[in-house]
mmCIF file of the N, C-alpha and C atoms, coordinates in Angstrom:
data_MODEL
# 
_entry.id   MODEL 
# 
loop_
_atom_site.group_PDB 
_atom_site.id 
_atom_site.type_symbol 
_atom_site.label_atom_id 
_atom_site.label_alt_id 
_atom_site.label_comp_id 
_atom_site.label_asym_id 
_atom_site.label_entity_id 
_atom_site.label_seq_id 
_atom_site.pdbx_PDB_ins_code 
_atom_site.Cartn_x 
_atom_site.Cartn_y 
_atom_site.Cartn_z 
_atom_site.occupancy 
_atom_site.B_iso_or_equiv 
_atom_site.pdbx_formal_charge 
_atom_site.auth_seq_id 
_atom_site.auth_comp_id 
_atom_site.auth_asym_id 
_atom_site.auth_atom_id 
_atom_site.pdbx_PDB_model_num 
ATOM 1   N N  . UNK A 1 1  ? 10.811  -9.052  2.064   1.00 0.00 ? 1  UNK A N  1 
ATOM 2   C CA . UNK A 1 1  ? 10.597  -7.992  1.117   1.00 0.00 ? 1  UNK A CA 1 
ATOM 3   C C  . UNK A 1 1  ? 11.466  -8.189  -0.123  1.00 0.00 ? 1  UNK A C  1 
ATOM 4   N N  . UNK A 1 2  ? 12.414  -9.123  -0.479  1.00 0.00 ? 2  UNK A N  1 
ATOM 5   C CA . UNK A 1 2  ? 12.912  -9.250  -1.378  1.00 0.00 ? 2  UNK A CA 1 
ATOM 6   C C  . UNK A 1 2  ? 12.615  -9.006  -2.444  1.00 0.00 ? 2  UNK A C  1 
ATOM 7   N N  . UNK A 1 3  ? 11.463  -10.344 -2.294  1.00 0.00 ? 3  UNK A N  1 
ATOM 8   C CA . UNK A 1 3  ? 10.734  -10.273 -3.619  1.00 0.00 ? 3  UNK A CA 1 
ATOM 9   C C  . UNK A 1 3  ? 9.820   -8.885  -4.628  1.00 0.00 ? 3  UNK A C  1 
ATOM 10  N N  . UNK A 1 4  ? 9.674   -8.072  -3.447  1.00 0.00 ? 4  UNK A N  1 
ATOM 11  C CA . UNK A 1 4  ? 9.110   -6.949  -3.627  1.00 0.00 ? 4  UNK A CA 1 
ATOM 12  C C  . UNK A 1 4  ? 10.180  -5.742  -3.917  1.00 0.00 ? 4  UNK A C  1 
ATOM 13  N N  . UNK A 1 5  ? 11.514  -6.095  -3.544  1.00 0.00 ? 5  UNK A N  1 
ATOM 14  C CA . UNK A 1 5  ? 12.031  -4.656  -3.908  1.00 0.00 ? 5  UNK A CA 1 
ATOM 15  C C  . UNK A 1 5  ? 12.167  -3.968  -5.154  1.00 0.00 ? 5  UNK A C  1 
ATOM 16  N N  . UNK A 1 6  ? 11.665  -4.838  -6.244  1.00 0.00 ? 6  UNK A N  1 
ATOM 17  C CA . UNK A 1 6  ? 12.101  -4.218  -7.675  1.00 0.00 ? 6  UNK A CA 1 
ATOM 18  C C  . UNK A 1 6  ? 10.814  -3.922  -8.362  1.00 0.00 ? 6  UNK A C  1 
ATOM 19  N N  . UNK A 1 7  ? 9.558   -4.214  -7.414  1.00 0.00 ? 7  UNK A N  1 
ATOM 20  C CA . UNK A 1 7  ? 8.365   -3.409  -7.921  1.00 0.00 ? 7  UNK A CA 1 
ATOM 21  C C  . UNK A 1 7  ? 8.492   -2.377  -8.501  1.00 0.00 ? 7  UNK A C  1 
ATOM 22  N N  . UNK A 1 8  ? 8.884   -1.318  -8.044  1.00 0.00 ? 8  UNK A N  1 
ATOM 23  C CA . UNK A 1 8  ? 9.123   -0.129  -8.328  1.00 0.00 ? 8  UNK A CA 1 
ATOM 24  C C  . UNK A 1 8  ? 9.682   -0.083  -10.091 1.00 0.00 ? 8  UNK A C  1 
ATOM 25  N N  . UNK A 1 9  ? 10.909  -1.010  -10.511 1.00 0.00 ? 9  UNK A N  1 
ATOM 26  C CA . UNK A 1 9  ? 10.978  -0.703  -11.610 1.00 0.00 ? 9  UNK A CA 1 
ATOM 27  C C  . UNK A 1 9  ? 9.853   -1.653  -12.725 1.00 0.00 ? 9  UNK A C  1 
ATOM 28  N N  . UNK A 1 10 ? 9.396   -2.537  -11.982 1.00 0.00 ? 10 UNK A N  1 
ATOM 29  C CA . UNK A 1 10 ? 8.426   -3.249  -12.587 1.00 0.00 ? 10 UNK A CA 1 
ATOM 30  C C  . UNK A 1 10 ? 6.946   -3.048  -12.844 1.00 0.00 ? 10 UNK A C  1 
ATOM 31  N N  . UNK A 1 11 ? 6.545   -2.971  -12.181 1.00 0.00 ? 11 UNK A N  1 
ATOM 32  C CA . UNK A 1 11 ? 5.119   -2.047  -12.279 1.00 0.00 ? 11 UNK A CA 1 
ATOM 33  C C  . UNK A 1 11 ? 5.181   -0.431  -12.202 1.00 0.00 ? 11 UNK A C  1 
ATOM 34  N N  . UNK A 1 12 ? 4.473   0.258   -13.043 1.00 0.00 ? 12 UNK A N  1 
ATOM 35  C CA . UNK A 1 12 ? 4.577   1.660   -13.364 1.00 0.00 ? 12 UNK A CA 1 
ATOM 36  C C  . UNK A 1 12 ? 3.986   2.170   -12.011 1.00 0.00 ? 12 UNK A C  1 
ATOM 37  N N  . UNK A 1 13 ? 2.613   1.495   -11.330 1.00 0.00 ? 13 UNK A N  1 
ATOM 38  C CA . UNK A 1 13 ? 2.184   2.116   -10.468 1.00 0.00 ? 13 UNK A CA 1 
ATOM 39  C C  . UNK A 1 13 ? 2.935   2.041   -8.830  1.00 0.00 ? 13 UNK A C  1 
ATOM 40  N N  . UNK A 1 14 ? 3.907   1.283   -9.102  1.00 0.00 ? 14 UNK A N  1 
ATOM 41  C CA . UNK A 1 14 ? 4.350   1.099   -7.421  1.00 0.00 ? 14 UNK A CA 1 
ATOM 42  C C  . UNK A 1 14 ? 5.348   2.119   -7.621  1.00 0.00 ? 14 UNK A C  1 
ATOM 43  N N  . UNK A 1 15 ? 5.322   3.478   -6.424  1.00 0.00 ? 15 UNK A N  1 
ATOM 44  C CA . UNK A 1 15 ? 6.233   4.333   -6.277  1.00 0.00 ? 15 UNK A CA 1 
ATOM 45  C C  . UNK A 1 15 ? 7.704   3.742   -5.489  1.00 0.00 ? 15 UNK A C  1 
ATOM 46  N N  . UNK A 1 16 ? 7.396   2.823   -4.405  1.00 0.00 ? 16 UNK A N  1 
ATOM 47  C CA . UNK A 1 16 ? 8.176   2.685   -3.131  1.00 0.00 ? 16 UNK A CA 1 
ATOM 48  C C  . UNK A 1 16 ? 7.779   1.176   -2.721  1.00 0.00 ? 16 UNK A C  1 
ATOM 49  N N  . UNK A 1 17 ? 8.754   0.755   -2.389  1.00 0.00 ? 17 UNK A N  1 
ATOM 50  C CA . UNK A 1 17 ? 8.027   -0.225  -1.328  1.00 0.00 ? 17 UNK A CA 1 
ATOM 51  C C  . UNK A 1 17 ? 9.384   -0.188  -0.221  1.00 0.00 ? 17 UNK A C  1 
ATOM 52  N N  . UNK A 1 18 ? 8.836   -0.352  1.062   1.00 0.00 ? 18 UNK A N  1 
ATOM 53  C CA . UNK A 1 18 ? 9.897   -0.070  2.483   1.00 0.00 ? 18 UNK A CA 1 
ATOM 54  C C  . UNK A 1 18 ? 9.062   -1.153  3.510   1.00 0.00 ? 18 UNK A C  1 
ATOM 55  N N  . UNK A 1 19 ? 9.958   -1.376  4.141   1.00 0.00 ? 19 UNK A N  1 
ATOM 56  C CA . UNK A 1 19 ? 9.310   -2.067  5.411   1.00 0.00 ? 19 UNK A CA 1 
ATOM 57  C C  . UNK A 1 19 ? 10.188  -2.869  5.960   1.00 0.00 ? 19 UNK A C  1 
ATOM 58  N N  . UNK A 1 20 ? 9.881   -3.483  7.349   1.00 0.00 ? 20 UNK A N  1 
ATOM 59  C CA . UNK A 1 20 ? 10.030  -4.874  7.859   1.00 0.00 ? 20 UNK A CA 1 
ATOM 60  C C  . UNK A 1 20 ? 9.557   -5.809  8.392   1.00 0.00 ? 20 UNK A C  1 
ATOM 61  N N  . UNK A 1 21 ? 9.991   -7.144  8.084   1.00 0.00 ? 21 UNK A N  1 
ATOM 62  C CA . UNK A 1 21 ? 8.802   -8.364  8.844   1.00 0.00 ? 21 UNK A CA 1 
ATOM 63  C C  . UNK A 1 21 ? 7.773   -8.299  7.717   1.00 0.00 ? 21 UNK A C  1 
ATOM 64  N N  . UNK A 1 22 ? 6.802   -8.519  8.889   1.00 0.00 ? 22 UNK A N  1 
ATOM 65  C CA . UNK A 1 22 ? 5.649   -8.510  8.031   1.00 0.00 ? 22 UNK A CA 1 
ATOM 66  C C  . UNK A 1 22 ? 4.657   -7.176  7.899   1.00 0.00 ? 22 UNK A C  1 
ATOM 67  N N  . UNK A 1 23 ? 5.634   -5.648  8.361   1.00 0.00 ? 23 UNK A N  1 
ATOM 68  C CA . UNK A 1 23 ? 4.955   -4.460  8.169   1.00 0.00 ? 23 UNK A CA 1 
ATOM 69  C C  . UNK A 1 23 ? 5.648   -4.332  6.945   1.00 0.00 ? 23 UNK A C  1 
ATOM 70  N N  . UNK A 1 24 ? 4.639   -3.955  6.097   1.00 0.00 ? 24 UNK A N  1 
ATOM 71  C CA . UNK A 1 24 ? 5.386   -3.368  4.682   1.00 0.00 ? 24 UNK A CA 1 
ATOM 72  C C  . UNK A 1 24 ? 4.491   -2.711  4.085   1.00 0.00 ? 24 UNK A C  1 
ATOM 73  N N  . UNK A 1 25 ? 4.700   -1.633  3.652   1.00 0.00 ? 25 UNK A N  1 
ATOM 74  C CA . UNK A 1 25 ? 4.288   -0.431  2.623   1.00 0.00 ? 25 UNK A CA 1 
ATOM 75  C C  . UNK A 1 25 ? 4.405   -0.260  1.575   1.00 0.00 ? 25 UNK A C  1 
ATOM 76  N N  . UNK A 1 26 ? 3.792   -0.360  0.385   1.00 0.00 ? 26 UNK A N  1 
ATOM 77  C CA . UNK A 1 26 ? 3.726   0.115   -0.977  1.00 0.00 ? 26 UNK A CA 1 
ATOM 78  C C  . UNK A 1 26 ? 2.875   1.084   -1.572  1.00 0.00 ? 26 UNK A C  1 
ATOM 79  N N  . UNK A 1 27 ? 3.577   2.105   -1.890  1.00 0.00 ? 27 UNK A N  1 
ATOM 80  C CA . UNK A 1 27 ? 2.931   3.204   -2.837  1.00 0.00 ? 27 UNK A CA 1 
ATOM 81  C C  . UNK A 1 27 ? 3.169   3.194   -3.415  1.00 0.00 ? 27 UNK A C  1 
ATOM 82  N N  . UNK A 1 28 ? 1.183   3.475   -3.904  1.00 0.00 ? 28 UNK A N  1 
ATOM 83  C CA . UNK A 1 28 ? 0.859   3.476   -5.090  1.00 0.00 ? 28 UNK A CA 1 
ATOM 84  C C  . UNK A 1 28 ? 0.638   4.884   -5.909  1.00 0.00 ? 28 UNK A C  1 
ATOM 85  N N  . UNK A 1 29 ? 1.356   4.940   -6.896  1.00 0.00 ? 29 UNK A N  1 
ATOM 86  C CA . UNK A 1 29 ? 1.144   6.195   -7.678  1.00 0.00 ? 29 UNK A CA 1 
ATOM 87  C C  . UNK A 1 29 ? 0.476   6.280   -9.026  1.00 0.00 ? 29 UNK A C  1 
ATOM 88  N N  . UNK A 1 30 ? 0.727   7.482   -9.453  1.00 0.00 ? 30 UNK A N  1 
ATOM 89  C CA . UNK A 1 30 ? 0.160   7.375   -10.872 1.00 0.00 ? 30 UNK A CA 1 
ATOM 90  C C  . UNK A 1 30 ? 0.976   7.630   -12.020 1.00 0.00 ? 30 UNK A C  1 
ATOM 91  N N  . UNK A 1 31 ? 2.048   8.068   -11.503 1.00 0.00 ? 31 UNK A N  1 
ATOM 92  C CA . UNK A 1 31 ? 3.612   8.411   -12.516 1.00 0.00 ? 31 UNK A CA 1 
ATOM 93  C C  . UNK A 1 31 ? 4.710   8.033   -12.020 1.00 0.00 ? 31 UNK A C  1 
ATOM 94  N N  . UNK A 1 32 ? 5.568   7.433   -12.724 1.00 0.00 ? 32 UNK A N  1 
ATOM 95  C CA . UNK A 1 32 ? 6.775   7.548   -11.688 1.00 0.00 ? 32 UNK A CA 1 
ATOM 96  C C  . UNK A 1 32 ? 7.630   8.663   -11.426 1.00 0.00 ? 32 UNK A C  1 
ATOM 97  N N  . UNK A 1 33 ? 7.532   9.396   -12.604 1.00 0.00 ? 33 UNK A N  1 
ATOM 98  C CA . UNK A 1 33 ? 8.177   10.612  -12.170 1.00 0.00 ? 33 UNK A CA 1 
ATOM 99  C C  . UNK A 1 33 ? 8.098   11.507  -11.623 1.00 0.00 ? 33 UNK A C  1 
ATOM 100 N N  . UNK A 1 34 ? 6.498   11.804  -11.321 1.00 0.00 ? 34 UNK A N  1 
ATOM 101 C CA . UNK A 1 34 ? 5.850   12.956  -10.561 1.00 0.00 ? 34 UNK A CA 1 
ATOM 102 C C  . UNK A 1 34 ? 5.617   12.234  -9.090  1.00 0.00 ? 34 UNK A C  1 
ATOM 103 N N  . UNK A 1 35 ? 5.564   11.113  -9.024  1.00 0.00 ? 35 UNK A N  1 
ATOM 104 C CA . UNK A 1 35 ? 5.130   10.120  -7.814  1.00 0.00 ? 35 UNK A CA 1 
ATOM 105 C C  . UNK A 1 35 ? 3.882   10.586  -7.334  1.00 0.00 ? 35 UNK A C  1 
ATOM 106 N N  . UNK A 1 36 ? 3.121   11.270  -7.963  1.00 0.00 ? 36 UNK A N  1 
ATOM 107 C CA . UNK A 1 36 ? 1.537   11.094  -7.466  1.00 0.00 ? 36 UNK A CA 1 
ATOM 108 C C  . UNK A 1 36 ? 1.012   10.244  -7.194  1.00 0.00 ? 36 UNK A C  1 
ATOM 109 N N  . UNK A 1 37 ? 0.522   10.100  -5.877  1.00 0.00 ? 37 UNK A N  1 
ATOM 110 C CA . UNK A 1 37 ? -0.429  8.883   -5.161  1.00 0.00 ? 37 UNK A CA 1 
ATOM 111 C C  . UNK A 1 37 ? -1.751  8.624   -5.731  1.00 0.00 ? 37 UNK A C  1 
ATOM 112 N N  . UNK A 1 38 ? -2.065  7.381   -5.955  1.00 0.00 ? 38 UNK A N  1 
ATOM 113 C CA . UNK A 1 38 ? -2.880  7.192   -7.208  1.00 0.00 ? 38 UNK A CA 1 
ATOM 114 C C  . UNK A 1 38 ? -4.645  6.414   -5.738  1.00 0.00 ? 38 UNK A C  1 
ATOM 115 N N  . UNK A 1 39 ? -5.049  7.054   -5.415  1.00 0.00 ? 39 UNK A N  1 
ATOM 116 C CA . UNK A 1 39 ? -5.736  7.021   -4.478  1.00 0.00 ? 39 UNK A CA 1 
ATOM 117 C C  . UNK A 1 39 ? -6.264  5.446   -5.039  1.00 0.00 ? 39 UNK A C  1 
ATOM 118 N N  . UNK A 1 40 ? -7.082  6.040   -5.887  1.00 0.00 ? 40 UNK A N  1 
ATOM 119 C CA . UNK A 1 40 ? -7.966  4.802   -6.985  1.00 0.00 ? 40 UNK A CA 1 
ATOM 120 C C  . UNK A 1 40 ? -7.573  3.889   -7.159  1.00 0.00 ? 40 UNK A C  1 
ATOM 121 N N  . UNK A 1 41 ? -6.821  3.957   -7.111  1.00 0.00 ? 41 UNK A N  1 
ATOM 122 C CA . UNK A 1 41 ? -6.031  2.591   -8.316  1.00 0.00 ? 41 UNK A CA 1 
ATOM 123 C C  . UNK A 1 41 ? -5.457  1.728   -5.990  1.00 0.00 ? 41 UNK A C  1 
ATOM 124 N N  . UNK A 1 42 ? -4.865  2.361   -5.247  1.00 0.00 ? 42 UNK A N  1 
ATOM 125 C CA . UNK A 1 42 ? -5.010  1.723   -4.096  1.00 0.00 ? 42 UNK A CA 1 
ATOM 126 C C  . UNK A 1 42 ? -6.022  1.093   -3.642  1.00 0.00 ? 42 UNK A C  1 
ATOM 127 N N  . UNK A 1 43 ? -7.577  1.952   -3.825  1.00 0.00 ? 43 UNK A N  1 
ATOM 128 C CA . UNK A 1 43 ? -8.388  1.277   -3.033  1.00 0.00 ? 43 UNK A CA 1 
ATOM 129 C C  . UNK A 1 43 ? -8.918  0.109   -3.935  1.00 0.00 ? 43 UNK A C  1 
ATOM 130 N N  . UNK A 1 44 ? -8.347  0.245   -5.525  1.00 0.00 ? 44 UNK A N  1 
ATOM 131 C CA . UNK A 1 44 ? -8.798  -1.227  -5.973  1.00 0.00 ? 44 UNK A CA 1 
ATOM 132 C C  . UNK A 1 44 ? -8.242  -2.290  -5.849  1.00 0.00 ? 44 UNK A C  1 
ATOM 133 N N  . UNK A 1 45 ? -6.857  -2.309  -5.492  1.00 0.00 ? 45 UNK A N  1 
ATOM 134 C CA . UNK A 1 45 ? -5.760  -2.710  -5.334  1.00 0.00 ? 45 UNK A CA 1 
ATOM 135 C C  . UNK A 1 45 ? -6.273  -3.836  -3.844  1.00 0.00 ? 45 UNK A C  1 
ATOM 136 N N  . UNK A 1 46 ? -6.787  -2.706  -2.860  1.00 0.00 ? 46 UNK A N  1 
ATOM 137 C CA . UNK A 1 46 ? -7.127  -3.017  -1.359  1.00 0.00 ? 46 UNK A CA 1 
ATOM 138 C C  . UNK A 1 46 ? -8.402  -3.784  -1.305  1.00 0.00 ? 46 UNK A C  1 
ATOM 139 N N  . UNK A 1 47 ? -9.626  -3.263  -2.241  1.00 0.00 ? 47 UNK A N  1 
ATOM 140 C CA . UNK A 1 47 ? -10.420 -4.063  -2.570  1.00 0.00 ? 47 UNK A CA 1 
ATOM 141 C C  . UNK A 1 47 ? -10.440 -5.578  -3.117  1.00 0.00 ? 47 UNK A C  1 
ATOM 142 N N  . UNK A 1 48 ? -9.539  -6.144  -4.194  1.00 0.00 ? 48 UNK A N  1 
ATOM 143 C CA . UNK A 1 48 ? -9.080  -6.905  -4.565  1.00 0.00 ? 48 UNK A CA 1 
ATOM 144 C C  . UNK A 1 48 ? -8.435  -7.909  -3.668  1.00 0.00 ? 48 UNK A C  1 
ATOM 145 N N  . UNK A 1 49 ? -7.604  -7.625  -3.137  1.00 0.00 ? 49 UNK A N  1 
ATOM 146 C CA . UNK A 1 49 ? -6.897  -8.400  -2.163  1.00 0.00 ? 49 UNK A CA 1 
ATOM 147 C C  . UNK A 1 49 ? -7.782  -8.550  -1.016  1.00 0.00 ? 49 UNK A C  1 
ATOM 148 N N  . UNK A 1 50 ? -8.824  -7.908  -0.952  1.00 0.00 ? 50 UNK A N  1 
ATOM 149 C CA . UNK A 1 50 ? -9.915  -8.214  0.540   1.00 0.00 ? 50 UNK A CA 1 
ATOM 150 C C  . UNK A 1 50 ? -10.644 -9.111  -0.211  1.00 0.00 ? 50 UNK A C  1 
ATOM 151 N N  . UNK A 1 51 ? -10.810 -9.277  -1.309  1.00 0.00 ? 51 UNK A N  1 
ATOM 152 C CA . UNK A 1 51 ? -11.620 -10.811 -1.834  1.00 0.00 ? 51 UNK A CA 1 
ATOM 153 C C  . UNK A 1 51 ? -10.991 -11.528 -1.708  1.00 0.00 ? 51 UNK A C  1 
ATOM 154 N N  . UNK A 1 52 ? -9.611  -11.570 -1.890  1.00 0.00 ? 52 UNK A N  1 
ATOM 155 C CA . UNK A 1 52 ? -8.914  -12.983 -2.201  1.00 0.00 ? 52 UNK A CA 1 
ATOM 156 C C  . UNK A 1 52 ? -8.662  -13.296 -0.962  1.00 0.00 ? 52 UNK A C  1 
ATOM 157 N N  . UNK A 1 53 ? -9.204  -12.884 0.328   1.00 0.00 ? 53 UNK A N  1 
ATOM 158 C CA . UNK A 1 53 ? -8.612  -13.252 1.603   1.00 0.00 ? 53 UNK A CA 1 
ATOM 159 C C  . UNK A 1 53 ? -7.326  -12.642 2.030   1.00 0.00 ? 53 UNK A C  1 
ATOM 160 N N  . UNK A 1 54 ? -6.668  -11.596 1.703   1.00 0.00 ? 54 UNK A N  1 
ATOM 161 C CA . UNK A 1 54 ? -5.613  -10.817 2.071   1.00 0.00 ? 54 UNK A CA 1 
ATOM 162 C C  . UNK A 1 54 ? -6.285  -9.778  2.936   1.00 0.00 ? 54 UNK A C  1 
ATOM 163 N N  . UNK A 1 55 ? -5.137  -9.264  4.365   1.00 0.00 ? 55 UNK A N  1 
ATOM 164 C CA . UNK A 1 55 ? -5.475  -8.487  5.157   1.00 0.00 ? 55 UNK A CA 1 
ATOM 165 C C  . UNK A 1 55 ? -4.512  -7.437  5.317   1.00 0.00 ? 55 UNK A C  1 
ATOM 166 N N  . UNK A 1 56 ? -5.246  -6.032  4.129   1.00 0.00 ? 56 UNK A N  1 
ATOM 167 C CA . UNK A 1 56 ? -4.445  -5.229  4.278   1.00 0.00 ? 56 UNK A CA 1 
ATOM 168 C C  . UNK A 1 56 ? -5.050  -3.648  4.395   1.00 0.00 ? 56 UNK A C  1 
ATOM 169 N N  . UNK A 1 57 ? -4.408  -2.837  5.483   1.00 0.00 ? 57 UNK A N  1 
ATOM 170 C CA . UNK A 1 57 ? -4.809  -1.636  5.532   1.00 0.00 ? 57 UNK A CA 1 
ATOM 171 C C  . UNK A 1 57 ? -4.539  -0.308  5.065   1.00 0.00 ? 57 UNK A C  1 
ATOM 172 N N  . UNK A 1 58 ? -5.235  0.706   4.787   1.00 0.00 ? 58 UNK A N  1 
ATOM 173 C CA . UNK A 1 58 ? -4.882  2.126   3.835   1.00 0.00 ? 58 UNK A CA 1 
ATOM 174 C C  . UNK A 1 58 ? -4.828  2.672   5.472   1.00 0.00 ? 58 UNK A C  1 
ATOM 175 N N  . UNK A 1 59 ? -3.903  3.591   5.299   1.00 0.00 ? 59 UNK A N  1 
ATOM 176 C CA . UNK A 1 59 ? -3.405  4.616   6.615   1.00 0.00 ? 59 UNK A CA 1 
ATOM 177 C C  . UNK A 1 59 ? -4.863  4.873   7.128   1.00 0.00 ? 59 UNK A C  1 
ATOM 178 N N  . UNK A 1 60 ? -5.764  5.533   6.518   1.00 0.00 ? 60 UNK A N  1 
ATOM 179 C CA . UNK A 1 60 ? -7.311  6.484   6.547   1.00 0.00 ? 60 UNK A CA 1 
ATOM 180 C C  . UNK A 1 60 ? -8.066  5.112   7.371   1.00 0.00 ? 60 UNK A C  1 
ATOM 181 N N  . UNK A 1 61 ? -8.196  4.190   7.524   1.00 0.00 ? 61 UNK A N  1 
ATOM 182 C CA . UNK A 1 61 ? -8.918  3.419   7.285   1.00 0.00 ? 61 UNK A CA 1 
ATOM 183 C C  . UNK A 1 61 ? -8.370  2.626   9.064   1.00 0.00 ? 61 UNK A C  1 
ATOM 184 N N  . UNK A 1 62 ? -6.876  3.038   9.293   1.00 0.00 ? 62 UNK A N  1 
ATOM 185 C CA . UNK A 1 62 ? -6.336  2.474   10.491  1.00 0.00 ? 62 UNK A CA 1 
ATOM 186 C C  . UNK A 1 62 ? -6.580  3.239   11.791  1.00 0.00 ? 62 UNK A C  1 
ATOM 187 N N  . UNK A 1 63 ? -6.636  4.657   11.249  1.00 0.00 ? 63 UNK A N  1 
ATOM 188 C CA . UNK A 1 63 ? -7.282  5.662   12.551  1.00 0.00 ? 63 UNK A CA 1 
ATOM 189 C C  . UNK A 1 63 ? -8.263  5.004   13.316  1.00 0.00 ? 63 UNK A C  1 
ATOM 190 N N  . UNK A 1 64 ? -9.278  5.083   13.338  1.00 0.00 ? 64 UNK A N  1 
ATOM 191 C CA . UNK A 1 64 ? -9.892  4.639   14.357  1.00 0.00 ? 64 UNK A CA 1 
ATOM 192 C C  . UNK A 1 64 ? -10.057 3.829   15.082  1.00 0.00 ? 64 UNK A C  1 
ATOM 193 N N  . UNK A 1 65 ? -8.943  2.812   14.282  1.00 0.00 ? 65 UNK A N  1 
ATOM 194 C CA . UNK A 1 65 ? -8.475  1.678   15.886  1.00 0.00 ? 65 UNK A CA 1 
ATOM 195 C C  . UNK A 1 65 ? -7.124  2.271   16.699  1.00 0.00 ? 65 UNK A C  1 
ATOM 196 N N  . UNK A 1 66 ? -6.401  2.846   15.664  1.00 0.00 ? 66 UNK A N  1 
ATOM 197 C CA . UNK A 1 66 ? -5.641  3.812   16.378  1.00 0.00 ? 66 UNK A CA 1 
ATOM 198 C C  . UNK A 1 66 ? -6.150  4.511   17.898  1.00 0.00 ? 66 UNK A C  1 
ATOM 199 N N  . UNK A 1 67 ? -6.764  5.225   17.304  1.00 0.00 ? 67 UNK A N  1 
ATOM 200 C CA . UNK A 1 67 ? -7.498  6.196   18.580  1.00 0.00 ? 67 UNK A CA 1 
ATOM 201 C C  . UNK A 1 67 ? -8.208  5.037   19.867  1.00 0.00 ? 67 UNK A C  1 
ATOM 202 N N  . UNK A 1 68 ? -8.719  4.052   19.537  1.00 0.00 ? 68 UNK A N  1 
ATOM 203 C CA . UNK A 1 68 ? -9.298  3.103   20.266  1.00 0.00 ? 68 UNK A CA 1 
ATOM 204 C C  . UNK A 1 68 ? -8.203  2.708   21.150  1.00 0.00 ? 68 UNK A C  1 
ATOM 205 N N  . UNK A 1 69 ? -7.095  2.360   20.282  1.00 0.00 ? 69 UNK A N  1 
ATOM 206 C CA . UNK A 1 69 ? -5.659  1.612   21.390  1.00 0.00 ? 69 UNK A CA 1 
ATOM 207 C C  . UNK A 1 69 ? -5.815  2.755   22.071  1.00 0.00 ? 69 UNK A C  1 
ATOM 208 N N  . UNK A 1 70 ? -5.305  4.451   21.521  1.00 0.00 ? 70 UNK A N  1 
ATOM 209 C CA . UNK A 1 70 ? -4.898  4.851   22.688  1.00 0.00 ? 70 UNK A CA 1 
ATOM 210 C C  . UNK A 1 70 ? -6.014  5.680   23.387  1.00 0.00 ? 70 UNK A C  1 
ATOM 211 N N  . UNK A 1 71 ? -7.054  5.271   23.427  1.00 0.00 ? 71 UNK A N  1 
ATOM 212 C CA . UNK A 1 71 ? -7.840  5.831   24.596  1.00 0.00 ? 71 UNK A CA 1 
ATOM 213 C C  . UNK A 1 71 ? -7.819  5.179   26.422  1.00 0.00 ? 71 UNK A C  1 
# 
């Protein structure tokens, strides 16, 4: 995550980034000061990176394998 910790002051839209390994989280907002979650601008974000061959998931989108593990 190194490389990622200074997103936040570098790109306007990254609120946060936290994690470890290879779990890591970045929110996306729409201000930095209000930290509004910028829905849109994620799922293009998520879209984008699913072309280029990146495998990454939005919370909404992980439920239902969720529920699958724990049934």
């Amino acid at each position: 995550m190194g490389r990622m910790a200074n997103w936040p002051s570098k790109h306007k839209i990254v609120g946060d980034v936290r994690g470890k390994g290879l779990m890591i989280g970045v929110e996306i907002i729409r201000d930095q000061k209000s930290k509004e979650r910028a829905h849109d601008f994620r799922e293009s974000i998520v879209d984008r990176a699913f072309e280029k061959g990146s495998y990454c998931w939005a919370r909404e989108k992980i439920d239902p394998y969720r529920a699958a593990i724990d049934d």
